[in-house]
C-alpha positions as CSV (number, residue, x, y, z in Angstrom):
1,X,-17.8,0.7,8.4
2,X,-16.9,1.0,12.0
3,X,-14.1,-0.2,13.6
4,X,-14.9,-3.2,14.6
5,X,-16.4,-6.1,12.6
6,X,-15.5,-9.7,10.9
7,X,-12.6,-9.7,7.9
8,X,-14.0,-10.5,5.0
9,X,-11.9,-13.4,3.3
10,X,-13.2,-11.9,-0.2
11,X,-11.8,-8.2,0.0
12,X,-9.4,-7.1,-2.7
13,X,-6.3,-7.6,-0.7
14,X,-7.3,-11.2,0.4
15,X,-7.9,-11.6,-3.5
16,X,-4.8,-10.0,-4.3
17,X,-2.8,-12.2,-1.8
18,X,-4.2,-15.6,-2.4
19,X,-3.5,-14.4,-6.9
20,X,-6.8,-14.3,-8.1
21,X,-6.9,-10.7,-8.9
22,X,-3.6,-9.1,-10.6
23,X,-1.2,-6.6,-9.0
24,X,2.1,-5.1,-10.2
25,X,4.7,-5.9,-6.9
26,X,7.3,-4.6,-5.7
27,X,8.5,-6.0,-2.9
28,X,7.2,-9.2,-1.0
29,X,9.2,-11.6,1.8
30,X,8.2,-13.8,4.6
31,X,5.6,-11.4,6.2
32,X,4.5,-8.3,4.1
33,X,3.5,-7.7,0.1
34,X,4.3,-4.4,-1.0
35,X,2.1,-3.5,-4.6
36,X,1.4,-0.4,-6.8
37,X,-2.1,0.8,-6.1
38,X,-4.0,0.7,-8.9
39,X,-5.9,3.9,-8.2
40,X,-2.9,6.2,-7.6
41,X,-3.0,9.7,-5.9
42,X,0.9,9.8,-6.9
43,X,3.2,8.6,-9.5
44,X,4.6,5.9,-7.5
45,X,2.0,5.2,-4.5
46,X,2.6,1.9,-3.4
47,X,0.4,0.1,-0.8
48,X,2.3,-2.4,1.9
49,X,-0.1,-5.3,3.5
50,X,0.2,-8.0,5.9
51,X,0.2,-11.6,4.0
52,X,-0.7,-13.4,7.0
53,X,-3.4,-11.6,8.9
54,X,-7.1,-11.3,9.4
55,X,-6.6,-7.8,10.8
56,X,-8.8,-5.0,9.4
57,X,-7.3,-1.9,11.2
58,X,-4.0,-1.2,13.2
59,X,-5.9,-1.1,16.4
60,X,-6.4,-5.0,16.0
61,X,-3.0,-6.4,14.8
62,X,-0.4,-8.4,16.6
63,X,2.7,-6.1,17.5
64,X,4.8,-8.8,15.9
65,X,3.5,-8.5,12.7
66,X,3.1,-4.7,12.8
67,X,6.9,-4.3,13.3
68,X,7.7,-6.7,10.0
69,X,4.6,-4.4,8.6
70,X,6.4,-1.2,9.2
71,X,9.7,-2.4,8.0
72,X,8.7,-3.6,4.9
73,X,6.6,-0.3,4.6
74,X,10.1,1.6,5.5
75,X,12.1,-0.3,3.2
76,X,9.6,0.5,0.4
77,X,10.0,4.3,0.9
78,X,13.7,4.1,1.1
79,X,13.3,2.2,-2.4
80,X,10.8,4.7,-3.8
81,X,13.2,7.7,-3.0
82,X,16.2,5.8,-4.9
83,X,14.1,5.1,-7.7
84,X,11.9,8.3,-7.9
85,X,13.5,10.7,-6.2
86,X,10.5,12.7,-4.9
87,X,10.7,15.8,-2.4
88,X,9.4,13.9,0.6
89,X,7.2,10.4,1.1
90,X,3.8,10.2,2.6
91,X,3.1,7.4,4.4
92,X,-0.4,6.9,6.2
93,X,-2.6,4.4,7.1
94,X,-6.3,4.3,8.1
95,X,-8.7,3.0,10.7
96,X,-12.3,2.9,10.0
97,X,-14.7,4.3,7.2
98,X,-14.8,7.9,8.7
99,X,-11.0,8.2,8.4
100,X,-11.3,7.0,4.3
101,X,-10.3,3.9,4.7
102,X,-12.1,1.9,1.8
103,X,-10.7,-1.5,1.7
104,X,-10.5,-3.2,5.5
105,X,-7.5,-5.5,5.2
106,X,-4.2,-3.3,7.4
107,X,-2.1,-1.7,5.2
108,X,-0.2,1.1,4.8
109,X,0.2,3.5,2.0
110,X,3.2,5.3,0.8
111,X,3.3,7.9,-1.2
112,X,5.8,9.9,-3.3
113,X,5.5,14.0,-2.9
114,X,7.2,16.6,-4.9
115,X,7.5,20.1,-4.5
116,X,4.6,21.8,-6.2
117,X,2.2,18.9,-5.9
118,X,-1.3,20.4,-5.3
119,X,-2.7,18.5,-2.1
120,X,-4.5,14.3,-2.2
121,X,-7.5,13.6,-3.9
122,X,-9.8,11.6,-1.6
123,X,-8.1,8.0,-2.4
124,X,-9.6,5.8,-5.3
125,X,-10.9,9.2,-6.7
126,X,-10.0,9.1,-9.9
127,X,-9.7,6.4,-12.9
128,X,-8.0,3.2,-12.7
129,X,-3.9,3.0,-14.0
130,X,-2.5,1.3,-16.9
131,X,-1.3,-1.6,-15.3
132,X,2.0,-2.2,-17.9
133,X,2.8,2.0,-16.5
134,X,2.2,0.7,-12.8
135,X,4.7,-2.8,-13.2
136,X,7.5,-0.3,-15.0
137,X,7.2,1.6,-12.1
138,X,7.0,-1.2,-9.6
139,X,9.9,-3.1,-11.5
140,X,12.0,0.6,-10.8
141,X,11.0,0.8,-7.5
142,X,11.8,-2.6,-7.0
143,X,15.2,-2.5,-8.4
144,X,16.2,-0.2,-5.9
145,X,15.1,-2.5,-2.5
146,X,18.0,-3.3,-0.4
């Protein structure tokens, strides 16, 4: 998918947002919803979207939400390292099908690192987590927001 195009209200974050598919959060307020993804390439790999915005890539998004975006994504990392203490956080976001990104709603991922960790999978790789193993994580995680 190219970068440019119409949102499509029925994507998995739209779902995610509006409650009719399940996610394990872990932080939400005013402007952003932070959730475990449920195809991790880390223990711990949280996504952080927009919850009002019809935005598929960075390159289209309002710079006011983009700064509560990236705050909420920077207040999830702080959160991760309390909770998980992992040797560094990833945090990346994608523009476009050629880059990997697979599900065209803006949103950024973050992602715990530790020392000895071979490199990424290509995202949404593997098999689906437990959910009740990603809500302990996101409930730690959580704990640990400020």
């Amino acid at each position: 998918m190219s970068l440019d195009g119409v949102y499509d209200h029925d994507n998995i974050f739209a779902k995610i947002l509006r409650g009719e598919i399940p996610s394990a959060r872990v932080f939400e307020d005013d402007h952003v919803y932070a959730f475990m993804d449920a195809f991790p390439q880390s223990r711990g790999h949280t996504l952080v979207i927009p919850k009002h915005s019809q935005a598929r890539n960075m390159l289209e998004e309002e710079p006011e939400t983009l700064s509560h975006l990236i705050l909420g994504v920077q207040r999830v990392a702080r959160a991760m390292r309390s909770a998980l203490n992992p040797d560094g956080v990833m945090v990346f976001q994608l523009n476009g099908a050629p880059t990997g990104q697979t599900v065209f709603h803006l949103h950024f991922h973050v992602i715990p690192r530790w020392e000895g960790d071979g490199p990424l999978g290509r995202h949404a790789g593997g098999a689906m987590a437990d959910m009740a193993e990603l809500k302990a994580l996101a409930e730690q995680i959580a704990a640990k927001i400020s």
